[in-house]
Backbone as JSON Lines, residues from 0, in Angstrom:
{"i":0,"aa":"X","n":[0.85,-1.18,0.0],"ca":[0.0,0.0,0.0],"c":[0.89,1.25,0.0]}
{"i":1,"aa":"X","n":[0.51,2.39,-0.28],"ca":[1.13,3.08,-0.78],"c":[0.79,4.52,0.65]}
{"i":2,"aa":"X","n":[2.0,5.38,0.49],"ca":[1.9,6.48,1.79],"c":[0.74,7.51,1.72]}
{"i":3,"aa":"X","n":[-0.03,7.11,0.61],"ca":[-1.01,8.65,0.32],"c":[-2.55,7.24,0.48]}
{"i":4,"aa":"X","n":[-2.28,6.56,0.95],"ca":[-3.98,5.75,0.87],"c":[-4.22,6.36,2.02]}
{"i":5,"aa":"X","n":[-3.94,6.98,2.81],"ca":[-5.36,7.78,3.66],"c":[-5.89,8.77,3.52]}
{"i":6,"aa":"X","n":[-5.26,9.55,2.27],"ca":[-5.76,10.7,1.73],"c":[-6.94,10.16,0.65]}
{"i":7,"aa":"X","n":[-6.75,9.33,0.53],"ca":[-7.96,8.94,-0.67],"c":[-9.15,8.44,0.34]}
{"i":8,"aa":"X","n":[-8.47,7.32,1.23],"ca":[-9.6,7.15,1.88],"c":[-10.6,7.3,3.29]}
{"i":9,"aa":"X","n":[-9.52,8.13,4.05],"ca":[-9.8,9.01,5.19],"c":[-10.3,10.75,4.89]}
{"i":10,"aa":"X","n":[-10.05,10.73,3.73],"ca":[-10.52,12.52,3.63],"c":[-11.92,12.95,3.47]}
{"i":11,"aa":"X","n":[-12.97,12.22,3.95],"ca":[-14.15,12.41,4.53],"c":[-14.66,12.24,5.79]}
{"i":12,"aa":"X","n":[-13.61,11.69,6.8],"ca":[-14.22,11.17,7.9],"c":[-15.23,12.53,8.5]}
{"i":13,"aa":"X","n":[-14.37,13.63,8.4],"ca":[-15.14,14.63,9.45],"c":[-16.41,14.81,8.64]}
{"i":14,"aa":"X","n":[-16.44,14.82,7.81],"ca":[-17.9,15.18,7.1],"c":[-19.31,14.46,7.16]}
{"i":15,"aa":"X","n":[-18.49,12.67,7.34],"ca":[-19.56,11.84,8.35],"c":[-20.02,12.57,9.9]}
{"i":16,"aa":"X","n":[-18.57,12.86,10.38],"ca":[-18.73,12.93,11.82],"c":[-20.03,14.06,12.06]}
{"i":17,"aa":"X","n":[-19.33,15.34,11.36],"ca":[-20.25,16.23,11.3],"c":[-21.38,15.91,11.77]}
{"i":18,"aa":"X","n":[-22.13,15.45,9.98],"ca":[-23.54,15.01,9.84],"c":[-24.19,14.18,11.41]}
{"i":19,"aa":"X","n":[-22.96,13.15,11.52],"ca":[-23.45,12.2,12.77],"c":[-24.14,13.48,13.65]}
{"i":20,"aa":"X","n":[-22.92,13.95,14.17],"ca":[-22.97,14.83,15.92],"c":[-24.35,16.09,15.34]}
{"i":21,"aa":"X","n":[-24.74,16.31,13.76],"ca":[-25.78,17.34,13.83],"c":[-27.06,16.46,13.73]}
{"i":22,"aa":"X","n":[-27.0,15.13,13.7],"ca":[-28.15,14.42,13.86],"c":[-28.57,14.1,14.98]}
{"i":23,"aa":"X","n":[-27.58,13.89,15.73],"ca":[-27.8,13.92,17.17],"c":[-27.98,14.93,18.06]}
{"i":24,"aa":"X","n":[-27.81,15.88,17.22],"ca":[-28.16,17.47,18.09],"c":[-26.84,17.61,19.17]}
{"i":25,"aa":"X","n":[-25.83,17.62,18.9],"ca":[-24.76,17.81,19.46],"c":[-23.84,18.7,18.96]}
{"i":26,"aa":"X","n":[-24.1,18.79,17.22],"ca":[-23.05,19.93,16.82],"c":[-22.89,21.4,17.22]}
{"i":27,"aa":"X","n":[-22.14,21.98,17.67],"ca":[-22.37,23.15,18.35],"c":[-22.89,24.42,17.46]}
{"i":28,"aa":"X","n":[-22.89,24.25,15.87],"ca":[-23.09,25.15,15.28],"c":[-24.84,25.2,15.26]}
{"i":29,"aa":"X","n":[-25.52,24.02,15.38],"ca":[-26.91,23.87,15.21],"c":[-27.62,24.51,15.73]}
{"i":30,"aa":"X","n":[-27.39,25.13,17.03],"ca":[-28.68,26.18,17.72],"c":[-28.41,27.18,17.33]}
{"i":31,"aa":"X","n":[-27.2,27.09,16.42],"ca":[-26.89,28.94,16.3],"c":[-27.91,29.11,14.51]}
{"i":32,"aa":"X","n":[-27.24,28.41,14.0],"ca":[-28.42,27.84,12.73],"c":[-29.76,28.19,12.62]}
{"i":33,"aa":"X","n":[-30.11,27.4,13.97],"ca":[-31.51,27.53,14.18],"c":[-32.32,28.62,14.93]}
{"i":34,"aa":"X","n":[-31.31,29.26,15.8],"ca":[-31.73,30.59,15.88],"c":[-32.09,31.77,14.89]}
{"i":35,"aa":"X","n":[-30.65,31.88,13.65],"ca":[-30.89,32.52,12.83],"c":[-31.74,32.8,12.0]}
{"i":36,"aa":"X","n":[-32.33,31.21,11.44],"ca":[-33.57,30.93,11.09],"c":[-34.85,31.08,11.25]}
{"i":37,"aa":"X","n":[-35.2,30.91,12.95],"ca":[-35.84,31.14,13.32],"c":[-36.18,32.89,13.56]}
{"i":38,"aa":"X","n":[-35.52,33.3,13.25],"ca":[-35.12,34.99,13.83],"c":[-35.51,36.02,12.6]}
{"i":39,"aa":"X","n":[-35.06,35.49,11.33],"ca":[-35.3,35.4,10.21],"c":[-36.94,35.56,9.9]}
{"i":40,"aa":"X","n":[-37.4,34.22,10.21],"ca":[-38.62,34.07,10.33],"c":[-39.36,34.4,10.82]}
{"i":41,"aa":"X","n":[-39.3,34.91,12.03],"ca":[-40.13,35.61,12.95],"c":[-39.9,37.41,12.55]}
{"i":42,"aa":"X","n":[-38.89,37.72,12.49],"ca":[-38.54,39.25,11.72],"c":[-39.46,39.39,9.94]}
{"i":43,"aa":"X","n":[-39.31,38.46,9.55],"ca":[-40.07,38.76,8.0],"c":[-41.71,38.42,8.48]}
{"i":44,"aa":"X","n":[-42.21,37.51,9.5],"ca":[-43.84,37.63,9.74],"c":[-44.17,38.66,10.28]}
{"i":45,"aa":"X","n":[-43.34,39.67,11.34],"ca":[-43.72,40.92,11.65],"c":[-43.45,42.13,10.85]}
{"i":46,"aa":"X","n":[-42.78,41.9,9.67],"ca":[-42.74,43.1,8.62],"c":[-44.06,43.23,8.28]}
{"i":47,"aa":"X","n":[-44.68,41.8,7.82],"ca":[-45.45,41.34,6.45],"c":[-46.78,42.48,7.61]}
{"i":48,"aa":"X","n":[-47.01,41.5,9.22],"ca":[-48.49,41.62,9.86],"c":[-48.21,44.07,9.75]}
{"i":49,"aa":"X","n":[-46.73,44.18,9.73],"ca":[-46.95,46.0,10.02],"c":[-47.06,46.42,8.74]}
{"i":50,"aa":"X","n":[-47.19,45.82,7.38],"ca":[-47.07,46.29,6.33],"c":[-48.41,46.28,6.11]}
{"i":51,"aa":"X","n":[-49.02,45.28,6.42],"ca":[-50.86,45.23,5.97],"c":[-51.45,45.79,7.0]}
{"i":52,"aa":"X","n":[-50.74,46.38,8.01],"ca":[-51.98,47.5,9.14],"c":[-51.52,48.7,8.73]}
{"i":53,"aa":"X","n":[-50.22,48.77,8.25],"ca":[-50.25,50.48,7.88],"c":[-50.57,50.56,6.21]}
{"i":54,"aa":"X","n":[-50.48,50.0,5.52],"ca":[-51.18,49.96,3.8],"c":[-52.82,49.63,4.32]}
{"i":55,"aa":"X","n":[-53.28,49.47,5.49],"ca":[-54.95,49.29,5.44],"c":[-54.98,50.65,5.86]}
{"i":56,"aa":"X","n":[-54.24,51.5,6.97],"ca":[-54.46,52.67,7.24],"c":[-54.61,53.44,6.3]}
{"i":57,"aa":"X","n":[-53.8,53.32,5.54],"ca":[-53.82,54.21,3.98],"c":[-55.01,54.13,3.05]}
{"i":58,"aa":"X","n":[-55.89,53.46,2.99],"ca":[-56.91,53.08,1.76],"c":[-57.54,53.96,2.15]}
{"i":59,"aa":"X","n":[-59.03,54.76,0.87],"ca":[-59.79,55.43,0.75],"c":[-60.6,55.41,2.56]}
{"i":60,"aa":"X","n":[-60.95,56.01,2.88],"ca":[-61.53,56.11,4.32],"c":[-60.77,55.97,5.55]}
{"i":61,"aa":"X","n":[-59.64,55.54,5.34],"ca":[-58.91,55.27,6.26],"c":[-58.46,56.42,7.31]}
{"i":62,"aa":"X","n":[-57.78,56.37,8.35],"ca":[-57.44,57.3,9.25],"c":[-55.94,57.82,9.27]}
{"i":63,"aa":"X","n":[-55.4,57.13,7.93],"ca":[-54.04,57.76,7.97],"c":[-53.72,58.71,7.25]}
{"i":64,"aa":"X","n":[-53.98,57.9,5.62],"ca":[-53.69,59.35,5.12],"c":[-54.77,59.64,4.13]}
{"i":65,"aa":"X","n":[-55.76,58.49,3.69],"ca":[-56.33,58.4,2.72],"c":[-56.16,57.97,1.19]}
{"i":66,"aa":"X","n":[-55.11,58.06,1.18],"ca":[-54.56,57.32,0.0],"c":[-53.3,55.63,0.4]}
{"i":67,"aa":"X","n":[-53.84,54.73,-0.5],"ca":[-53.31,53.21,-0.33],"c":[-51.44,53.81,-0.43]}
{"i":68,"aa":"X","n":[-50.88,53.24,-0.23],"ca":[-49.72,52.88,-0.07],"c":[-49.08,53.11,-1.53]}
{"i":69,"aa":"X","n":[-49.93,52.32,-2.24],"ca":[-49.43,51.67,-3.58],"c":[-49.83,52.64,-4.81]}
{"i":70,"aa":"X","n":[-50.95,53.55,-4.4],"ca":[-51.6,54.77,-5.38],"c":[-50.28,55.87,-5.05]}
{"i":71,"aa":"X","n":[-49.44,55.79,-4.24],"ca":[-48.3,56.66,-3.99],"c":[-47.17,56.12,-4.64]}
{"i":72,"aa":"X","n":[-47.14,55.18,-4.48],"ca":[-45.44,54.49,-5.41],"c":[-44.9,54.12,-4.2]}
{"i":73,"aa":"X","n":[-45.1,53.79,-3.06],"ca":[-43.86,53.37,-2.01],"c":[-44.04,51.64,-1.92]}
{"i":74,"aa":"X","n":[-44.8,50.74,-2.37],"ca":[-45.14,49.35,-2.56],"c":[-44.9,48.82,-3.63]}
């Protein structure tokens, strides 16, 4: 056998290991992951719920300004 066979066939171990320890919920990068994600997600559902109470303020009758959001160009 030759001095380079563990480069051919050891040069994935960590990439198993990885996968293993993030299946098991052990990898340390995973809550940070999943925070971001989650953070992400929760930041873009509270854009969306302040974008449709202040574009409703805006429509014909409304108490803001009377004109939609979108009859202005800012949507």
């Amino acid at each position: 056998m030759h001095w380079w066979w563990w480069l051919v066939y050891m040069h994935w171990w960590w990439l198993v290991y990885m996968l293993f320890l993030f299946l098991i919920n052990c990898w340390p990068a995973q809550p940070v992951v999943w925070m971001v994600w989650t953070k992400q997600n929760v930041l873009q559902w509270w854009t969306n719920r302040f974008w449709e109470v202040y574009s409703s303020l805006g429509e014909e009758g409304g108490s803001f300004t009377g004109k939609s959001l979108e009859s202005k160009g800012y949507i």
